[in-house]
C-alpha positions in Angstrom: 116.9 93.3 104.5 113.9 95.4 104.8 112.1 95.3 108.1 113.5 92.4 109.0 113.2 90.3 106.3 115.1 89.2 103.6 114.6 90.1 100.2 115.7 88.8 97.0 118.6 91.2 96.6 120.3 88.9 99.2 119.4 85.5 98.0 122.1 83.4 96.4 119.4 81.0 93.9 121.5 79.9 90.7 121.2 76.1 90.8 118.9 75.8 93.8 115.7 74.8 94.0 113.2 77.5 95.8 110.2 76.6 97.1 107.9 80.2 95.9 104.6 80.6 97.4 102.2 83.0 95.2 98.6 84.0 95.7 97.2 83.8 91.5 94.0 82.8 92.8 91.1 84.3 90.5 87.4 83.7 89.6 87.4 80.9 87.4 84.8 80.2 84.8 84.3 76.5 85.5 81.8 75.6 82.4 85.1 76.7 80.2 87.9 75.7 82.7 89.6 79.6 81.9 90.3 82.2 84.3 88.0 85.2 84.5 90.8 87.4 85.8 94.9 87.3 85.5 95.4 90.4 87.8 97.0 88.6 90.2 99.1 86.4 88.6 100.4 89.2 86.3 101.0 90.5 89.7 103.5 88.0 90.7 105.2 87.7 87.1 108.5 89.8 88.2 109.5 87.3 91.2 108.6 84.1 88.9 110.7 85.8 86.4 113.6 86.7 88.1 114.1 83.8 90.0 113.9 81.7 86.8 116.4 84.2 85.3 118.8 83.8 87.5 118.8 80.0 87.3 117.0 78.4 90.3 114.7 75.9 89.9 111.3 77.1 90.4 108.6 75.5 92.2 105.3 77.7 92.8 102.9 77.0 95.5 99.6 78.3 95.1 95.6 78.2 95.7 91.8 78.8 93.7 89.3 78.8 96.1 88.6 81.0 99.0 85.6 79.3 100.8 86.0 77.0 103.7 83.2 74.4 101.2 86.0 71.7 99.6 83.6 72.5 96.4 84.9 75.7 95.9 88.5 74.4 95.5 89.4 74.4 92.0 92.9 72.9 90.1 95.9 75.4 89.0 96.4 73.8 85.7 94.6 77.0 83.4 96.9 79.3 86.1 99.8 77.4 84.7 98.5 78.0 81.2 98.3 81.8 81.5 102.3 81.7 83.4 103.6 80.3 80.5 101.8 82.8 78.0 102.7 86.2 80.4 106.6 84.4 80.9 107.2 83.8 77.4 108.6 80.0 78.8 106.8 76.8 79.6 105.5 76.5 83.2 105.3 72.9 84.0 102.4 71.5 85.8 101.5 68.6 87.9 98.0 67.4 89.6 99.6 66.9 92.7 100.9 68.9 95.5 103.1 66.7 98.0 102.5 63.3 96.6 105.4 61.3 95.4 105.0 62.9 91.6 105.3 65.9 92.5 108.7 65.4 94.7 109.7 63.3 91.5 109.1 66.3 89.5 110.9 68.7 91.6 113.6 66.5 91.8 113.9 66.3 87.5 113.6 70.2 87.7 117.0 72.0 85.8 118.0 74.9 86.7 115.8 78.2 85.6 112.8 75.6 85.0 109.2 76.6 86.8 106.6 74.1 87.7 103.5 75.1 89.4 102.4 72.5 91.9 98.3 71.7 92.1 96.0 73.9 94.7 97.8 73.1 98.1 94.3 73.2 99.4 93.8 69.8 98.5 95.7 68.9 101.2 94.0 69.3 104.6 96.1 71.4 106.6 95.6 74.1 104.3 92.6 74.1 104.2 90.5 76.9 106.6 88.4 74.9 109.2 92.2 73.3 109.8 93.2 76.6 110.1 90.5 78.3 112.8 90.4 74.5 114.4 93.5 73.6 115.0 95.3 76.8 115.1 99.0 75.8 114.8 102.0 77.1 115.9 104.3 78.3 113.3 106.8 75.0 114.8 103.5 72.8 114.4 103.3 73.6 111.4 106.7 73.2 110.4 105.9 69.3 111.1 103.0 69.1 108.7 102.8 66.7 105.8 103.1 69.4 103.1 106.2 71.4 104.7 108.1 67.6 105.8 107.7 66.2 102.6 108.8 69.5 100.6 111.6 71.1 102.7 114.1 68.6 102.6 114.3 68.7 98.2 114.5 72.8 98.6 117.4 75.4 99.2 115.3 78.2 100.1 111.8 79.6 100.4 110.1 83.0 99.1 107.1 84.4 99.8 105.5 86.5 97.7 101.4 86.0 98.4 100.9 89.0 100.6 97.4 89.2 99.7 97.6 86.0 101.2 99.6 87.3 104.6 96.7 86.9 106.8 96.2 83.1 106.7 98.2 81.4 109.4 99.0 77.8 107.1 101.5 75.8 106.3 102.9 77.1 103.1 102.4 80.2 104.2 103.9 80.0 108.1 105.8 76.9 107.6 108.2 76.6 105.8 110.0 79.9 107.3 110.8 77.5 110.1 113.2 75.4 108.4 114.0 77.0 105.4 116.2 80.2 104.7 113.4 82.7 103.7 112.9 85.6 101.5 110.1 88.1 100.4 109.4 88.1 96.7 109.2 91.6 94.7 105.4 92.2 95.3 105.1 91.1 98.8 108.3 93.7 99.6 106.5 96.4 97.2 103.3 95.4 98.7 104.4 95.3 102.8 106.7 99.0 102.0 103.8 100.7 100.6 101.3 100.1 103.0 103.9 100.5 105.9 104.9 104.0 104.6 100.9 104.8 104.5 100.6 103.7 107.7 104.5 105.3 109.5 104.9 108.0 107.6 101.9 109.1 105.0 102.8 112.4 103.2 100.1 114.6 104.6 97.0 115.6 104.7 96.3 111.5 104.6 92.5 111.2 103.6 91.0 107.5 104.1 87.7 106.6 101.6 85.8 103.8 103.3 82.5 102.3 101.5 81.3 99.1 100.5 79.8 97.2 102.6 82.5 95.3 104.3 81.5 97.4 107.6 84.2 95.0 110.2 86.9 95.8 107.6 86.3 99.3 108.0 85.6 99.1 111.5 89.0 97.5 112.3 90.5 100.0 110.2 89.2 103.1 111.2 90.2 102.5 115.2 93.5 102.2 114.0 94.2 104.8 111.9 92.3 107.5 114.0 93.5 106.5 117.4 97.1 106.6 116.0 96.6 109.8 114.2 97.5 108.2 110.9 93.9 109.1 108.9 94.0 113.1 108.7 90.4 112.7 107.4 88.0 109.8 106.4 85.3 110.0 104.1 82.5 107.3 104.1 79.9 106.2 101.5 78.3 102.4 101.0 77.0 100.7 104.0 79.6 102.7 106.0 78.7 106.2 105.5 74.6 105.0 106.2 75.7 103.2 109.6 76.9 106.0 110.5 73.9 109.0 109.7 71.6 106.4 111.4 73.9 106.1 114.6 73.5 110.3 114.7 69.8 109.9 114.1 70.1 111.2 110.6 67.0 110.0 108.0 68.6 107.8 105.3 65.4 105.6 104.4 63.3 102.9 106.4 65.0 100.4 103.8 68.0 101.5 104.8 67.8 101.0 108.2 66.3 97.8 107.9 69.2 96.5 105.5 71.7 97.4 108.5 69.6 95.6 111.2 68.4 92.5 109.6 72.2 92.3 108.1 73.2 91.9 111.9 74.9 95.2 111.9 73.5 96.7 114.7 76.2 96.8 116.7 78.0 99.1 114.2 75.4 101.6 114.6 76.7 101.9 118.6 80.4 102.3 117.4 79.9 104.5 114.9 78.6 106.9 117.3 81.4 106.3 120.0 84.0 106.7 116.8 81.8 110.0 116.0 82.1 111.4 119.9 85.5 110.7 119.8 87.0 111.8 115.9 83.7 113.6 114.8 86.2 115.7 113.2 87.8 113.9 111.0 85.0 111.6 109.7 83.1 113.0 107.0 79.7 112.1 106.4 77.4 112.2 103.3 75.4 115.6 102.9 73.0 113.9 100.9 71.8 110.5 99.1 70.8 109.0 96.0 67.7 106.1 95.7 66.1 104.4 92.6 62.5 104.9 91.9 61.4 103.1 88.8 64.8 102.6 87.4 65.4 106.3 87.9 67.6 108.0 90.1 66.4 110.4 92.9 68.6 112.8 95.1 67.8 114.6 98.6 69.9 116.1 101.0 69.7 114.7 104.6 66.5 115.9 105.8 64.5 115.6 103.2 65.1 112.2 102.2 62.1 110.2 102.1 61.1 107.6 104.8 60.8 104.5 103.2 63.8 104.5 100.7 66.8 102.5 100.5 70.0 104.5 100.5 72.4 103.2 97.3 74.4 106.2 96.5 75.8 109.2 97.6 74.8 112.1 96.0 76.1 115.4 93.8 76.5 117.7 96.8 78.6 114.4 98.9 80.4 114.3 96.1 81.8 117.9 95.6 82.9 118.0 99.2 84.0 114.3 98.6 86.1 115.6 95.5 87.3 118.4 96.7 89.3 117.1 99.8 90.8 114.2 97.9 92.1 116.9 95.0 93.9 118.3 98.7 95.2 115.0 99.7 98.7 114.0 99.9 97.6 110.5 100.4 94.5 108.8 99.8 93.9 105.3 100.8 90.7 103.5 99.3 88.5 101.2 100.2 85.1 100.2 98.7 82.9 102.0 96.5 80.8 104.6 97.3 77.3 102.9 96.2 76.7 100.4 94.1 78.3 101.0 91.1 77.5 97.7 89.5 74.0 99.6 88.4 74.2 102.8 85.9 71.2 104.9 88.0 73.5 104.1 91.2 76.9 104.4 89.9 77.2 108.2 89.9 79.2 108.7 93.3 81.7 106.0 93.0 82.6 106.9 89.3 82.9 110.9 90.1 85.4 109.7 93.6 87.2 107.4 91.3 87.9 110.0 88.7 89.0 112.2 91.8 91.2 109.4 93.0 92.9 109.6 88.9 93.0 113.4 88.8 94.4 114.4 92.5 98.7 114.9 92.6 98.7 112.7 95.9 99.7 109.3 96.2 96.7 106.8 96.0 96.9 103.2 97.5 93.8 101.5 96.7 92.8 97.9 97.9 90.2 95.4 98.1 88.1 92.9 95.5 84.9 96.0 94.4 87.8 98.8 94.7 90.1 97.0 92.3 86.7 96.1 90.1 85.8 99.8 90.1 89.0 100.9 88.8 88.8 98.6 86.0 85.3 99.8 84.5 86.3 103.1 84.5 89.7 102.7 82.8 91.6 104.1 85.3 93.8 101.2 86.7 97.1 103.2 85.2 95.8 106.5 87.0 96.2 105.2 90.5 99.5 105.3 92.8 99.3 101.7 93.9 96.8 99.0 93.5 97.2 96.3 96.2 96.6 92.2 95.1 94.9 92.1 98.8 92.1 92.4 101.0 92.2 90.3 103.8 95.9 90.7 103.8 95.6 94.6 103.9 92.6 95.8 106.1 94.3 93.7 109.0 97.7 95.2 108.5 96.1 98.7 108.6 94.0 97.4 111.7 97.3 97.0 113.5 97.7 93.3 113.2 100.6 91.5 112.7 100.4 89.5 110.3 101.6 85.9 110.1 103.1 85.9 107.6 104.9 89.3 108.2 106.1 86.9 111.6 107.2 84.1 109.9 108.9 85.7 107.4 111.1 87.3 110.6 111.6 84.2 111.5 113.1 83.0 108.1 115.2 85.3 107.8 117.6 84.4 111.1 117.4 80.1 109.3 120.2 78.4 107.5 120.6 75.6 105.9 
């Protein structure tokens, strides 16, 4: 048991039937029905594999489609497609979720068999507005349709969607109430790393913050300063302007106009009370890149020009930048430093990244452009730890419990 919860190590699943809850959603290339990404599901290939190894009949529980529009809901038939190719073994799958075919297909399950069950976003209760609506209690929702009509044909449940470990639903929360319960071997590697970051980071502990995710790194930054986790943070994107502009600093009258019609304003006023309080420790661009007919242009603060719009940091940002992470002990990352989707703008995020490969600290690097970045540059094996979540892992670094962190907990005191 690690932090309260079980893991796998002490499950007993040859010849039962475990209910496993994975997050393998991806983009998905609808004109072709194929998957535009296996990251996470690769991700989650260990737990699949060991449970199936050791003989207990697998039922996955998944979702594809983040949006609270029903249209962006897609099935999990090609994710079933790409299990069976990365397990070397046929992953069974059905296009329902709770219905009586699917409980007839659990049921015919033998032992070390997997079938992936269809997006349990079809059914309501997991779907977000049922979520923020309702807001359930982890009991409530322990009588849903989807956790009454699964829990009584399962031994056991595992978890292993912690990029998913923010959501407060059913298959997430649920089923710890009734069911023994169990953290798969990328939610435990996943919850240990960013706990150790977060108890007890080898020091100095630098924290890069960009993009343009500005609540995320809001959340975050309280947090880790105020509990004297962050030794240093260095900002770029949207987070690094937000803050030059709070201490009156000329970044570009497109710039400034991005933050406020963006409804950002308010960061500007937080900023500058994070500043007063931990101007030490927050590092700030010492100068900025634009595009002027598809060129790139550098000035350091002060004599950047009025009208511009800020997308990069520039050489001089980055050599500090570089040179504190090449100190680090532990780095945490994330968002990218500009917008690296463009070559005149991708300069500063490419030169942090390589940073982020060549320093001897540990890295832990998270969220959607982060993990996007480190793939175009080739450096995915370079870095310490790459986590499958966003959501999941700016709240736990915010201080938030997480709910499924709680349920989990809960699980692990059930019997059955």
């Amino acid at each position: 048991m690690r932090f309260g919860i079980r893991t796998l190590d002490e499950a007993q699943v040859a010849g039962k039937t475990v209910l496993c809850r994975v997050d393998i959603n991806q983009p998905v290339d609808r004109e072709k029905g194929t998957l535009k990404s296996v990251n996470r599901i690769k991700a989650c290939v260990p737990t699949v594999k060991e449970l199936s190894d050791k003989g207990a009949r697998v039922v996955l529980l998944a979702h594809q489609g983040s949006d609270i529009e029903y249209k962006n809901f897609y099935t999990t038939k090609p994710h079933a497609a790409v299990l069976t190719e990365l397990l070397g073994r046929e992953v069974k799958w059905i296009d329902d979720v709770c219905g009586p075919a699917a409980r007839e297909a659990i049921q015919a399950l033998k032992d070390g068999e997997i079938l992936l069950l269809d997006n349990v976003r079809f059914v309501s209760e997991e779907q977000t507005l049922f979520e923020q609506k309702l807001r359930l209690t982890h009991e409530q929702q322990a009588r849903t349709l989807l956790v009454e009509k699964l829990s009584p044909l399962a031994d056991l449940y595992v978890c292993d969607a912690f990029a998913a470990a923010h959501r407060d639903q059913p298959s997430l929360c649920g089923f710890e109430q009734v069911l023994p319960s169990y953290m798969g071997r990328l939610f435990e590697k996943e919850y240990c790393t960013v706990s150790q970051v977060m108890e007890e980071p080898d020091r100095p502990c630098v924290f890069v913050l960009g993009g343009a995710k500005i609540s995320d790194a809001f959340l975050m930054m309280n947090t880790v300063l105020s509990r004297g986790v962050a030794d240093t943070i260095l900002t770029g994107g949207l987070v690094g302007n937000i803050f030059l502009t709070a201490l009156g600093k000329e970044i570009g009258k497109g710039s400034v106009d991005f933050i406020l019609k963006s409804n950002y304003g308010e960061y500007i006023d937080r900023a500058r009370e994070l500043y007063g309080q931990y101007g030490e420790k927050i590092v700030l661009p010492v100068d900025l890149a634009w595009v002027t007919d598809g060129e790139r242009q550098e000035a350091e603060l002060g004599a950047v020009p009025g009208d511009i719009g800020a997308i990069d940091i520039g050489h001089k940002s980055v050599k500090l930048y570089r040179e504190v992470i090449l100190g680090a002990k532990t780095v945490f990352v994330n968002g990218p430093m500009g917008v690296f989707e463009q070559a005149p703008s991708e300069y500063g995020t490419k030169e942090i990244w390589q940073a982020l490969a060549d320093t001897g600290g540990f890295t832990v690097l998270g969220g959607g452009d982060s993990i996007t970045a480190t793939e175009k540059y080739g450096l995915t094996d370079k870095m310490g730890y790459i986590c499958t979540g966003g959501g999941a892992l700016i709240r736990f670094l915010s201080g938030e419990e997480l709910p499924v962190v709680k349920a989990l907990r809960h699980g692990a005191e059930v019997s059955k």
